[in-house]
DRENGUMI-853618 format. One record per residue: x, y, z of N, C-alpha, C in turn; residue in one letter. Coordinates in pm, whole numbers, padded with zeros to 5 digits, always signed. Example, Ala and Ser with C-alpha at 12.3 -4.5 7.8 and 13.67 -1.06 7.14 Angstrom:
! residues 2
+01319-00569+00780+01230-00450+00780+01320-00330+00780A;+01285-00225+00708+01367-00106+00714+01290+00003+00787S;
***
This chain:
! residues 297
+09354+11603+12543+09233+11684+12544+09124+11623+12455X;+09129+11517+12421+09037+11423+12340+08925+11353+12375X;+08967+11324+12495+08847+11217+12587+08711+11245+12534X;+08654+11376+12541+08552+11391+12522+08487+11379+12327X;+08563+11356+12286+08524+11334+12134+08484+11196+12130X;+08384+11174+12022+08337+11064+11995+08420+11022+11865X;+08474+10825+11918+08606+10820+11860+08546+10688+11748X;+08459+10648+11653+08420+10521+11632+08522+10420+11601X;+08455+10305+11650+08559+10201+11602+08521+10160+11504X;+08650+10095+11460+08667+10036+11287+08671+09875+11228X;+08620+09805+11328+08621+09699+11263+08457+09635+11208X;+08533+09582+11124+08398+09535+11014+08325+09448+11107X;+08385+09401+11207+08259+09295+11314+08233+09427+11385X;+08277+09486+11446+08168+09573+11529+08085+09661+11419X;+08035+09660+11293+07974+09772+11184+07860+09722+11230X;+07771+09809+11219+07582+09755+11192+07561+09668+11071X;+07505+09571+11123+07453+09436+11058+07437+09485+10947X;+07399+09575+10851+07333+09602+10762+07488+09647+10699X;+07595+09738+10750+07672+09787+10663+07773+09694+10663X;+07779+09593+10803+07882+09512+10735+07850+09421+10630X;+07708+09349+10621+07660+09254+10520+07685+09320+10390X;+07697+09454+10390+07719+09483+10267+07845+09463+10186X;+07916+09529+10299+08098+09560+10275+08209+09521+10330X;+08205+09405+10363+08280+09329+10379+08374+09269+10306X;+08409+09263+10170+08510+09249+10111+08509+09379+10042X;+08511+09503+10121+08539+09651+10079+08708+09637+10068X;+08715+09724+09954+08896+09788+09953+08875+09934+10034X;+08954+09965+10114+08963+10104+10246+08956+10265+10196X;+08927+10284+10325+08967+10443+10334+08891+10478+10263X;+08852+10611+10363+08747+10769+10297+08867+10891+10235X;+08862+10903+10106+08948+11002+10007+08872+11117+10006X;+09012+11199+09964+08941+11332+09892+08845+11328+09787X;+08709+11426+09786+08639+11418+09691+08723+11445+09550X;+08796+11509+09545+08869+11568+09428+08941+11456+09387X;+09056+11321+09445+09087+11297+09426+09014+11140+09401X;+08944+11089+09442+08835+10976+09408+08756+11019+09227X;+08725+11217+09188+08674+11250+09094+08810+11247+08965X;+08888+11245+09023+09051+11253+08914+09072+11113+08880X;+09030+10985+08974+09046+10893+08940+08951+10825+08859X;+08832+10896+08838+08723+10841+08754+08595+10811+08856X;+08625+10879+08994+08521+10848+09048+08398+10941+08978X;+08272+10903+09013+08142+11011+08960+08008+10868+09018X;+07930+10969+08982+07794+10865+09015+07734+10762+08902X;+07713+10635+09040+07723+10537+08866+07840+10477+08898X;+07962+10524+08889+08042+10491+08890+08168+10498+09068X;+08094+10494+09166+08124+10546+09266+08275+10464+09302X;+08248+10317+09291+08374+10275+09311+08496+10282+09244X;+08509+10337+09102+08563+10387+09023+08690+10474+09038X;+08715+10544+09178+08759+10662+09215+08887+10643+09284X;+08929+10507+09324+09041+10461+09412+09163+10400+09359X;+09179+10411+09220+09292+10398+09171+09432+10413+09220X;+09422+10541+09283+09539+10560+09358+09564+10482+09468X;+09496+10515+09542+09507+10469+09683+09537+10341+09684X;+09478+10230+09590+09523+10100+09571+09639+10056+09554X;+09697+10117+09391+09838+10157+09390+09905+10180+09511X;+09906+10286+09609+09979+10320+09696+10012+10222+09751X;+09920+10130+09867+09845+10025+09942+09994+09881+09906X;+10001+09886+09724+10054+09757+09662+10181+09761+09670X;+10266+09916+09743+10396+09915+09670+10448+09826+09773X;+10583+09786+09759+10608+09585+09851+10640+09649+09963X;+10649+09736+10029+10678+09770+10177+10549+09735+10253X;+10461+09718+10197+10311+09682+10247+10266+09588+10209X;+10391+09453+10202+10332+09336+10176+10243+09294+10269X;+10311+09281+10403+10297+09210+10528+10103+09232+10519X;+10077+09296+10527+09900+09330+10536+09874+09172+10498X;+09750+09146+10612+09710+09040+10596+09504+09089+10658X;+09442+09057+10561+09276+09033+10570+09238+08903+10671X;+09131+08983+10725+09072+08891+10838+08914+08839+10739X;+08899+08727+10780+08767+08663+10734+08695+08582+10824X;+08554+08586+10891+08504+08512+10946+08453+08368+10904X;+08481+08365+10753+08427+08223+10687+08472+08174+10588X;+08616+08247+10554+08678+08217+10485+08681+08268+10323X;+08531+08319+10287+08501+08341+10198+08453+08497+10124X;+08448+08536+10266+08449+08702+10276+08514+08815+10301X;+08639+08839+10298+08742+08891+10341+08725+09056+10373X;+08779+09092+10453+08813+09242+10486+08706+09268+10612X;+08708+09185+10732+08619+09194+10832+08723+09250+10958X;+08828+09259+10878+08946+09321+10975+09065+09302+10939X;+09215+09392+10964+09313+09379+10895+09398+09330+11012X;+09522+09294+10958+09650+09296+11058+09761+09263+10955X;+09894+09317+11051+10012+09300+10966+10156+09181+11014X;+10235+09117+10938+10247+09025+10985+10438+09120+10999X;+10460+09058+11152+10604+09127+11198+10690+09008+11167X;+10653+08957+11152+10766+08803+11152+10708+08660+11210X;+10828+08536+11185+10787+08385+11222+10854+08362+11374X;+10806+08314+11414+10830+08265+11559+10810+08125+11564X;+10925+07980+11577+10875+07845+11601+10806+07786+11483X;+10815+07875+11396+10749+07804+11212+10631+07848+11224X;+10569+07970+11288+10444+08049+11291+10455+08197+11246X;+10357+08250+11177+10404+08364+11186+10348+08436+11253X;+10336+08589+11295+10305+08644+11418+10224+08779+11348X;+10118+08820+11397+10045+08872+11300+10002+09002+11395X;+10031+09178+11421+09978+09269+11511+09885+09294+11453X;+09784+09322+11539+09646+09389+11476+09615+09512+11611X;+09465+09491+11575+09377+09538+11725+09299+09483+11796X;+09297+09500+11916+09251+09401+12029+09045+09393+11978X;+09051+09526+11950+08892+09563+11923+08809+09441+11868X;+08894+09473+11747+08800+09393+11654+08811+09219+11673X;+08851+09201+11819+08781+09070+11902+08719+09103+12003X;+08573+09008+12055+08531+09044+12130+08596+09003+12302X;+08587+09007+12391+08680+08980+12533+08657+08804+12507X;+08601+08713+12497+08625+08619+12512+08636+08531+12393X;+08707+08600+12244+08757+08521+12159+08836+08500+12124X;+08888+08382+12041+08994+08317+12039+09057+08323+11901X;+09159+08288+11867+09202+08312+11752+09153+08231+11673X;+09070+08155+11662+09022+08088+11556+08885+08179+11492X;+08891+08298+11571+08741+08375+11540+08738+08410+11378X;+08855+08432+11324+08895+08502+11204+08988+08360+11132X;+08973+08356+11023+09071+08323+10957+09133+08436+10850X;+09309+08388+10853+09384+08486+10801+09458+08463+10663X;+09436+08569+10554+09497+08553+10430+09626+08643+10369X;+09735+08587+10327+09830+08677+10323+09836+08713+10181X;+09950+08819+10133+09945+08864+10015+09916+08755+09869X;+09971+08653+09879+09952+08538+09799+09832+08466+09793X;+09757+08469+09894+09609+08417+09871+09642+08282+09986X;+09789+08304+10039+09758+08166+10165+09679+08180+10267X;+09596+08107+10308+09469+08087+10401+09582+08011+10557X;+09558+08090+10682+09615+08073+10769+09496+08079+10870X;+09493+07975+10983+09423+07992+11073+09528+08001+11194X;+09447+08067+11322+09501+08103+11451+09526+07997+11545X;+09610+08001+11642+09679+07904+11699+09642+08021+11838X;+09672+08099+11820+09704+08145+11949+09619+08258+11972X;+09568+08341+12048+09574+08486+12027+09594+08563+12191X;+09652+08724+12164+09723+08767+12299+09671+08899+12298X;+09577+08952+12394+09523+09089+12339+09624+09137+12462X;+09618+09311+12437+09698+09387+12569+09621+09342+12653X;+09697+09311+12760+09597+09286+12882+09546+09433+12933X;+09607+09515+12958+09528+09670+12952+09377+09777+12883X;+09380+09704+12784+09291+09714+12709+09161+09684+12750X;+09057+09795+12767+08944+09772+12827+08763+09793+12714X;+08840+09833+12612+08734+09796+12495+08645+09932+12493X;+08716+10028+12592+08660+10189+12560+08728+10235+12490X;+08700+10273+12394+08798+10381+12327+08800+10498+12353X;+08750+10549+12418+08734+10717+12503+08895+10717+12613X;+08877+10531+12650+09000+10542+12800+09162+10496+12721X;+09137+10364+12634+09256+10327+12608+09265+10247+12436X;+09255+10343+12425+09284+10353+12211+09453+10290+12227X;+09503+10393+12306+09669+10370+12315+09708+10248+12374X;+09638+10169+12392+09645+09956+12472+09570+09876+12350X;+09522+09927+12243+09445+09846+12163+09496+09817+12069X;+09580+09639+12093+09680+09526+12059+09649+09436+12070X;+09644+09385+11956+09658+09240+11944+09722+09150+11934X;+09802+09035+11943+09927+08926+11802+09846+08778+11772X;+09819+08749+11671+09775+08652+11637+09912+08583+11630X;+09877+08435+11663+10032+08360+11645+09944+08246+11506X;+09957+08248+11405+09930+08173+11272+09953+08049+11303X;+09891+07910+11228+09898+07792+11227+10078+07741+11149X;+10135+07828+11107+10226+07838+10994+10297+07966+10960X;+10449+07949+10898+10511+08056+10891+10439+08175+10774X;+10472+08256+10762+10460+08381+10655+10585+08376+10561X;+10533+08347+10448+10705+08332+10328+10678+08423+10224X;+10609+08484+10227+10536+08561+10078+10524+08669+10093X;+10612+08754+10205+10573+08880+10213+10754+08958+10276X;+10823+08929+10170+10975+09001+10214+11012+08917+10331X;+11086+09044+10356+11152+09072+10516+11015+09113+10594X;+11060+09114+10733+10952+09113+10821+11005+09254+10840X;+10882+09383+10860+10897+09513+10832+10959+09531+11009X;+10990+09673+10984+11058+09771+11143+10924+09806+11191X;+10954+09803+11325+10838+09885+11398+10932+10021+11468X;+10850+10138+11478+10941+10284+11481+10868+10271+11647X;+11068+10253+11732+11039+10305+11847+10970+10466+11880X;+11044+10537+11797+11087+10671+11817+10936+10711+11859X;+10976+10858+11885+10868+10949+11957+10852+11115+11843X;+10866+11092+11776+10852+11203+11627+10782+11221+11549X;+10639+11172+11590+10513+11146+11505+10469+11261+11493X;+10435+11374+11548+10407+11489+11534+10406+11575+11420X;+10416+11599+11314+10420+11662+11216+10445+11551+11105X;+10529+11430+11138+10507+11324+11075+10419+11264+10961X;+10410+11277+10820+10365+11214+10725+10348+11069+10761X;+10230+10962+10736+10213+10883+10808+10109+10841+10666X;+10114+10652+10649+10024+10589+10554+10001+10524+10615X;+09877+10513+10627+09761+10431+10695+09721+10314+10596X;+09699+10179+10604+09675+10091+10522+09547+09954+10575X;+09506+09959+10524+09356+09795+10513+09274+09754+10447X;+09227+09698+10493+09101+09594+10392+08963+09651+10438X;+08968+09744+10498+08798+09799+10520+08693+09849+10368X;+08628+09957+10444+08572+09998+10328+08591+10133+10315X;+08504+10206+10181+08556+10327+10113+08449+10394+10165X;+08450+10503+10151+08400+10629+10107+08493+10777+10065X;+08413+10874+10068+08471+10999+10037+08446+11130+10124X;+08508+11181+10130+08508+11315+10257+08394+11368+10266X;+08290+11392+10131+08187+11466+10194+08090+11399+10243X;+08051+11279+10204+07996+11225+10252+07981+11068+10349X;+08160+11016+10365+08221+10919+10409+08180+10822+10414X;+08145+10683+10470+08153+10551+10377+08024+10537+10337X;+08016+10467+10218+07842+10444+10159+07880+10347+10089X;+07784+10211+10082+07830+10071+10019+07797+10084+09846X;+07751+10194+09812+07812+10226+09599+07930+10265+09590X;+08023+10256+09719+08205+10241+09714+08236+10146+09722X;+08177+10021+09798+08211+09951+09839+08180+09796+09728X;+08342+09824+09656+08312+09713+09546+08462+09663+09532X;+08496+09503+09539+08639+09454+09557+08660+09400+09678X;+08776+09353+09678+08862+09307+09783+09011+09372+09781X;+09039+09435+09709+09234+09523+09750+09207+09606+09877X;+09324+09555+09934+09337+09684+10019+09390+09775+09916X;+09367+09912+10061+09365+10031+09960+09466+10131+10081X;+09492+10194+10099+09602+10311+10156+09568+10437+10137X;+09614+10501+10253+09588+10676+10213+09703+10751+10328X;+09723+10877+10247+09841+10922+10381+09789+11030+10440X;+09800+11100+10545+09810+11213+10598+09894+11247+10723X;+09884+11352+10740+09995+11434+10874+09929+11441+10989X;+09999+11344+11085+09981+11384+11266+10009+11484+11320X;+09862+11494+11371+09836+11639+11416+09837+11670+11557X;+09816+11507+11622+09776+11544+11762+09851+11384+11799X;+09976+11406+11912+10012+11297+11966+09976+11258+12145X;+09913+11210+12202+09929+11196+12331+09996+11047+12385X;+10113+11110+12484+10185+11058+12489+10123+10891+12627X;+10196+10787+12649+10143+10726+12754+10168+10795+12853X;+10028+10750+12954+10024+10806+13074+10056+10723+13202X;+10081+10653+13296+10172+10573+13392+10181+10690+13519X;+10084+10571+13601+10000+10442+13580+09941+10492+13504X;+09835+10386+13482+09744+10399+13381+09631+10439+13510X;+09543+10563+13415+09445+10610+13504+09304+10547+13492X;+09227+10532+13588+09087+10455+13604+08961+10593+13521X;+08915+10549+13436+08845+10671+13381+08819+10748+13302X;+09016+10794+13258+09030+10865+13162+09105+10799+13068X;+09146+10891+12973+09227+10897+12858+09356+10834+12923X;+09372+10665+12842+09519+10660+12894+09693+10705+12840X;+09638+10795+12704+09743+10822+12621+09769+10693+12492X;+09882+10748+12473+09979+10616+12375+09928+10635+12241X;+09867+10745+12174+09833+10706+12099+09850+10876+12001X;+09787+10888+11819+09814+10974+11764+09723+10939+11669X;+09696+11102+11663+09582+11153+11536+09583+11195+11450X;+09510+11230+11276+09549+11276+11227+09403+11353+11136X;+09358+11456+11092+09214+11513+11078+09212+11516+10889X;+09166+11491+10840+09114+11484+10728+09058+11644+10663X;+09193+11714+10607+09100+11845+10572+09073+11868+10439X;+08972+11962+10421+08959+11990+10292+09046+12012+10191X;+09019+11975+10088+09165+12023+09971+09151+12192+09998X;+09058+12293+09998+09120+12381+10013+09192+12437+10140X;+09231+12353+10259+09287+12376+10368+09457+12350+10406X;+09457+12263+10234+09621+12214+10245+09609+12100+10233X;+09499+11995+10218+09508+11869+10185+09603+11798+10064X;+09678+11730+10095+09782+11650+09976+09667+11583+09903X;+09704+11533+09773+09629+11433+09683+09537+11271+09743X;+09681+11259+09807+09676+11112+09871+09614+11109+10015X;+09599+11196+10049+09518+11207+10219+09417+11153+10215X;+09356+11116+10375+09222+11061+10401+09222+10980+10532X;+09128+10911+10566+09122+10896+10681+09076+10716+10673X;+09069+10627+10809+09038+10510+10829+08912+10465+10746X;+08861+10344+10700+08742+10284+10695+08691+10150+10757X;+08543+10121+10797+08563+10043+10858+08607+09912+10818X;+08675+09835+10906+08720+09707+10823+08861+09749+10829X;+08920+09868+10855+09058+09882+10868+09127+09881+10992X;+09012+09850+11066+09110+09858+11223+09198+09699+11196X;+09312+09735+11293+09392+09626+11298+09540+09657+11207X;+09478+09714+11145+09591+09706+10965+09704+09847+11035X;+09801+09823+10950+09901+09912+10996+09927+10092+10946X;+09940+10132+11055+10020+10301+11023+10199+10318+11006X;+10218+10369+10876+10361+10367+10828+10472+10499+10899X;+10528+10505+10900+10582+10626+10881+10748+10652+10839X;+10844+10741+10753+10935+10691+10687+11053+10706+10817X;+11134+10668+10852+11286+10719+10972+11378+10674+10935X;+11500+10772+10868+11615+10691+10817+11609+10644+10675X;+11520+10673+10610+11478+10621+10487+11414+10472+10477X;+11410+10443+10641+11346+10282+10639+11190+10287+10704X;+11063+10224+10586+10982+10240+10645+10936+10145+10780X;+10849+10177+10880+10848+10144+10995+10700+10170+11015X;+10622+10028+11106+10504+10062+11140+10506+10145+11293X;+10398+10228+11269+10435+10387+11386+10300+10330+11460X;+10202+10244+11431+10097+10228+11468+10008+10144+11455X;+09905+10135+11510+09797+09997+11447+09623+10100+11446X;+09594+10077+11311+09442+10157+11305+09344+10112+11407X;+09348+10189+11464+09185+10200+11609+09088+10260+11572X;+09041+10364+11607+08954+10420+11558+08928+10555+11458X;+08800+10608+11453+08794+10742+11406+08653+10804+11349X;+08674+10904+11299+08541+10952+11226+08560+10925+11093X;+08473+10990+10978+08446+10907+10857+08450+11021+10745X;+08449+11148+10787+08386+11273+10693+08476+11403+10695X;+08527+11478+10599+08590+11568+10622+08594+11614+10785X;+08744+11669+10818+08710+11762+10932+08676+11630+11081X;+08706+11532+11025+08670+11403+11132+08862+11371+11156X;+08893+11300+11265+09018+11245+11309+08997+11055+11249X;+09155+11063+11198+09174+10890+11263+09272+10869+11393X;+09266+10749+11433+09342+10744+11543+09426+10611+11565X;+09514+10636+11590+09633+10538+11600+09687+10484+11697X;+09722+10337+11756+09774+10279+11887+09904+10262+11843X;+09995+10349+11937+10140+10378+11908+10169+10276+11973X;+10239+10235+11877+10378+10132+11871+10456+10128+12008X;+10539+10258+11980+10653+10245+12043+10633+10234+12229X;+10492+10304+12233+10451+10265+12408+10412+10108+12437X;+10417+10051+12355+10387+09893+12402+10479+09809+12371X;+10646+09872+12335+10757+09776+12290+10779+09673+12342X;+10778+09661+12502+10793+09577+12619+10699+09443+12567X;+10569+09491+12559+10472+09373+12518+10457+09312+12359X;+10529+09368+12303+10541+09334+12169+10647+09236+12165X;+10790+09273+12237+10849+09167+12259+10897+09093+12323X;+10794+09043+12415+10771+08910+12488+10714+08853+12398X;+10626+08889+12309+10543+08774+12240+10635+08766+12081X;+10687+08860+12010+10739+08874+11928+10889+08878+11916X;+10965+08840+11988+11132+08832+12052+11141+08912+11932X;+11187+08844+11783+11267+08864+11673+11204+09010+11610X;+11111+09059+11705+11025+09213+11599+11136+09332+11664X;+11153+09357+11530+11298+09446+11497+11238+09625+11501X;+11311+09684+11594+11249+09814+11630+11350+09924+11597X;+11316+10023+11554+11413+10161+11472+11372+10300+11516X;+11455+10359+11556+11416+10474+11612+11416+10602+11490X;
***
């Protein structure tokens, strides 16, 4: 029942010239006002306020996060997370979005937790994917195949087949930019390069639809709304920023964490949705290109 909402996308190349020049090596996510003001946020001091969320972002289950850069020198123009090595490469999911239809993986260069600089060899968007986000949020995939393996970031994380997102606690993680609920992103947040993290509860799952329909909503995908602290908001809640599409959605199964998703789109301001390209409807295409990406229900 979504189609008709206006869904924005999140990558720092599609932002207006003006907000990406600004914030482009932004640390993520729009927070609670309360909880950006507990961290020392205030005016003056706007970027001040994300203490937490950074923290969260660093603990090692969220090594894999890897920053996109168009020049090497600017980082957070888009996120992705790395599933594992394939052939002495490593293999990197993002979102199809934040490339345009006829680019190549060399569009971005990629940096992993250690500060190694990786360029693209390959790149594989869903072929489904038609660059509306009104029709198919739930097809918007990417895999970068890296010049070189990934060694600096653990084990290569689970991706969660399962279908249990629904009430589901869920951490959203990237390299975009900040803001805060009442008034959502503004570049006197936007100071650093950490990614940054925030969690909240899926509220709304639609499931894939098959075939895929000409028009509408193709499914595959899950939401989650940003409410006020006085509505039941946790500390740590909040929603996407731009610069975070690509980067991964967590969620815990079994006590093992597992990516449930890849950040697509959303709104920016209290009472706004983010939105998520589920995993588990694109397993098939994940591993053809990714054989060794290890899936948990």
């Amino acid at each position: 029942m979504l189609a008709t909402r206006r869904r924005r996308l999140l990558s720092g190349a599609l932002a207006s010239a003006g907000l990406a020049a600004a914030c482009r090596s932004a640390g993520a996510v729009v927070v609670l006002d309360s909880t950006w003001r507990a961290e020392g946020g205030r005016p003056g001091r706007e970027s001040a306020g994300f203490g937490a969320h950074i923290a969260l972002a660093n603990q090692p289950q969220f090594a894999g996060l890897i920053s996109f850069s168009w020049d090497g020198k600017v980082w957070g123009s888009a996120s992705g997370t790395w599933i594992g090595n394939s052939g002495g490469q490593g293999l990197v999911l993002t979102s199809a979005h934040v490339y345009e239809r006829n680019d190549v993986a060399t569009t971005y260069v990629y940096r992993t937790i250690s500060g190694d600089v990786r360029r693209g060899v390959r790149l594989d968007l869903h072929p489904l994917y038609n660059w509306n986000n009104e029709e198919t949020t739930g097809y918007d995939f990417a895999i970068v195949r890296l010049d070189g393996p990934v060694t600096d970031a653990g084990p290569p994380p689970a991706l969660y087949a399962g279908t249990n997102e629904l009430g589901a606690r869920i951490v959203m993680i990237g390299f975009g930019n900040r803001g805060i609920g009442s008034v959502g992103e503004r570049p006197e947040y936007h100071v650093g390069s950490d990614k940054a993290a925030a969690e909240n509860t899926v509220d709304e799952v639609v499931p894939l639809v098959q075939p895929v329909p000409r028009g509408s909503d193709a499914g595959n995908w899950f939401g989650a709304k940003l409410r006020r602290e006085g509505e039941g908001a946790s500390r740590l809640d909040g929603l996407l920023g731009s610069g975070d599409s690509g980067g991964s959605t967590w969620i815990q199964t079994g006590g093992v964490w597992a990516i449930a998703g890849v950040n697509s789109n959303g709104g920016e301001e209290y009472e706004s949705h983010a939105y998520f390209s589920r995993v588990s409807g694109v397993r098939d295409w994940i591993t053809r290109l990714a054989p060794s990406a290890r899936f948990v229900a």
